[in-house]
Backbone as CSV, one residue per row, in Angstrom:
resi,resn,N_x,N_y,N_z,CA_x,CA_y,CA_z,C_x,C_y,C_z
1,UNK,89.724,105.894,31.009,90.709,104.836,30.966,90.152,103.636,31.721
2,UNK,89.861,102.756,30.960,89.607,101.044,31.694,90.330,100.978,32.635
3,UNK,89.765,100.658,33.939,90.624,99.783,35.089,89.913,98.674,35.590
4,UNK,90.617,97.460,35.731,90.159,96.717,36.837,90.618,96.501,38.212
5,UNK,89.871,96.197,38.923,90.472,96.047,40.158,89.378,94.569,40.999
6,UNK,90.689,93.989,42.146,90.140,92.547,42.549,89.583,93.349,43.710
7,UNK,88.146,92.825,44.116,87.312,93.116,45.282,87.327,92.243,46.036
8,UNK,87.296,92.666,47.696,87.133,91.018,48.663,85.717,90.989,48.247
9,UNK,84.969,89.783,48.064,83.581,89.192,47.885,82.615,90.490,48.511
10,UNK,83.045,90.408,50.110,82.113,91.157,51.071,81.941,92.856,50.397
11,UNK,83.354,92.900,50.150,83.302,94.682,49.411,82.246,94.434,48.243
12,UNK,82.507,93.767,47.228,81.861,93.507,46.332,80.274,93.809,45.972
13,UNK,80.289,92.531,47.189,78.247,92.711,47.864,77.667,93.793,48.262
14,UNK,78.466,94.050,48.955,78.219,95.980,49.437,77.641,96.801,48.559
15,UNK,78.846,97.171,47.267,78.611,97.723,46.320,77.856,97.017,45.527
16,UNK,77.235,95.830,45.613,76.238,95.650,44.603,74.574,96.244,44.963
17,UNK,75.126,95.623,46.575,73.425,96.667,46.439,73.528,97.743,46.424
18,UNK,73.957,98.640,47.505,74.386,100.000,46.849,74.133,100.584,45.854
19,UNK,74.547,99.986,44.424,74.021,100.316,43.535,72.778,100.093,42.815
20,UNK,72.238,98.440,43.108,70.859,98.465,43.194,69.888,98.932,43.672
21,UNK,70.170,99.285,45.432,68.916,100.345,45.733,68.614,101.579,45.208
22,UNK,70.556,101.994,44.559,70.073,103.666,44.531,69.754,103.777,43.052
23,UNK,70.314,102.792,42.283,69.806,102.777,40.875,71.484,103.508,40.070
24,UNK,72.113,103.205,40.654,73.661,104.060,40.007,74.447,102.703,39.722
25,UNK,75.134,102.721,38.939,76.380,101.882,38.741,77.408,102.091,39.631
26,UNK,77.827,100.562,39.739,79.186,99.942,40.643,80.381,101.087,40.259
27,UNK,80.664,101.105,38.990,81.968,102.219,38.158,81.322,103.649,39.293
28,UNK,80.102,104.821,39.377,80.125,105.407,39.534,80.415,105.884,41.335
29,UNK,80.348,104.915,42.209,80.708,104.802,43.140,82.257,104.372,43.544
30,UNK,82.758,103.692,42.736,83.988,103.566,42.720,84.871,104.972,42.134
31,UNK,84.515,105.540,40.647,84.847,106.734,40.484,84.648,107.955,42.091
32,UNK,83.675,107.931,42.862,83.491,108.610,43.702,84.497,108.636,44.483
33,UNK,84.820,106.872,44.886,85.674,107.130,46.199,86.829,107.454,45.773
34,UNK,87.616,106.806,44.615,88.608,107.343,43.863,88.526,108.675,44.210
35,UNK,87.732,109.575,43.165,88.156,110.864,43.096,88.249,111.745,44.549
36,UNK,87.362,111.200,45.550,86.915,112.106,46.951,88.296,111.348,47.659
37,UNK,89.241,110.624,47.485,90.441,109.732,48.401,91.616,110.171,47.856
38,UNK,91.559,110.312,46.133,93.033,110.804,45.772,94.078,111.724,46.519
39,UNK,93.256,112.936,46.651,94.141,114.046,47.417,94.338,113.358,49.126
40,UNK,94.215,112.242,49.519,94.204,112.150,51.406,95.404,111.091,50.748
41,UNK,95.380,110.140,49.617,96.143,109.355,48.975,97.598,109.849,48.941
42,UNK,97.807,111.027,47.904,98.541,111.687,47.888,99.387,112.208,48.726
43,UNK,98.636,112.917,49.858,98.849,113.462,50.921,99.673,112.504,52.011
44,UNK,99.616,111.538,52.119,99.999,110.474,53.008,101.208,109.689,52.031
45,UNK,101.000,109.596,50.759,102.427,108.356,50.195,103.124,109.532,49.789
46,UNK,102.761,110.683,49.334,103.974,112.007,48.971,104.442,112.414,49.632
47,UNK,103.766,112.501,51.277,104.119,113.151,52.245,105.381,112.044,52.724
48,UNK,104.733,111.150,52.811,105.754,110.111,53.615,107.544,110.330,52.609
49,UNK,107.388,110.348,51.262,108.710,110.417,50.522,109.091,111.298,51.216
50,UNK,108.471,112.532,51.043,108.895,113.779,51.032,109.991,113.841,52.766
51,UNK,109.191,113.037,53.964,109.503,112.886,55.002,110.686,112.157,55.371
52,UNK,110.760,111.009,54.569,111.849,110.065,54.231,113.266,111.107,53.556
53,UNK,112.894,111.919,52.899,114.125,112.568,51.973,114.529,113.494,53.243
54,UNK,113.819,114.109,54.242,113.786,115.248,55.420,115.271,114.548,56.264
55,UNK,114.568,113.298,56.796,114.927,112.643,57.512,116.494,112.371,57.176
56,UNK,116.785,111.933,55.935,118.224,111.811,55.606,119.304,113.119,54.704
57,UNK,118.713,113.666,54.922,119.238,114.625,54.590,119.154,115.650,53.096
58,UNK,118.347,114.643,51.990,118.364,114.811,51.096,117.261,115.834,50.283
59,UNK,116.546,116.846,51.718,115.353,117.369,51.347,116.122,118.924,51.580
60,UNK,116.157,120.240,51.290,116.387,120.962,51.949,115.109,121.767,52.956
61,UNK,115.633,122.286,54.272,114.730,123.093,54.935,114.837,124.098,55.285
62,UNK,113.651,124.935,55.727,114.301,126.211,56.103,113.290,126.499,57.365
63,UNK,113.698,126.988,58.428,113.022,127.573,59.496,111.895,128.763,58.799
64,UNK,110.867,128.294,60.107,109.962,129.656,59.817,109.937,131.338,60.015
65,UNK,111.571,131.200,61.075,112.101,132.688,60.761,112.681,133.114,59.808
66,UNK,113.872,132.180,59.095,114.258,132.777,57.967,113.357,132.928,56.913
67,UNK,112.492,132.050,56.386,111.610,132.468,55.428,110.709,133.759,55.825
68,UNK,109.990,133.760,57.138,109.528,135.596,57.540,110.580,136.432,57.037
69,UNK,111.953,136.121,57.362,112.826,137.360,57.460,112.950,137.198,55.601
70,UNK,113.399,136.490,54.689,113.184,136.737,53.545,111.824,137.216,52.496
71,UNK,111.062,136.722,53.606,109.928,137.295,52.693,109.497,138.730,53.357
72,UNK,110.490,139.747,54.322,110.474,140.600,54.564,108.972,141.022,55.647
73,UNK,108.479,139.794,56.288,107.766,139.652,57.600,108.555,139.972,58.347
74,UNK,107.336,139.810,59.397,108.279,140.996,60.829,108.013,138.895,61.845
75,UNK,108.940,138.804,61.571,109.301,137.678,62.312,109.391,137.809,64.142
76,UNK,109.144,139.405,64.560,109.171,139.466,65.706,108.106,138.798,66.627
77,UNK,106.858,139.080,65.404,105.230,138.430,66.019,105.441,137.133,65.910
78,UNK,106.409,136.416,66.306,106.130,134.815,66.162,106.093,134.600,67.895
């Protein structure tokens, strides 16, 4: 899928040599950080909803004894 995206100049330059010394394309370094950032991405703007819904009430929770005691752990070793 085509994307573009606006670079500050300085990022830009970076990745130009970058890819000139090592002989790789600008796209394949960008695919890199993309793919190696998604999951820390995720992790931080899903987490934050997820934290936001906690916070007001709208998430349900459950302690880590009742889930031992339903999942039939010995909740005593905590």
């Amino acid at each position: 899928m085509p994307t573009s995206i606006r670079l500050d100049p300085a990022v830009e330059a970076r990745l130009a040599q970058l890819a000139q010394v090592t002989g790789r394309s600008k796209a394949f370094y960008l695919r890199e950080l993309i793919e190696g950032g998604i999951d820390d991405l995720e992790d931080a703007y899903l987490g934050a909803a997820v934290l936001e819904r906690v916070r007001s009430g709208k998430e349900q929770t459950h302690s880590l004894h009742d889930v031992m005691t339903e999942l039939g752990l010995d909740a005593s070793d905590l």
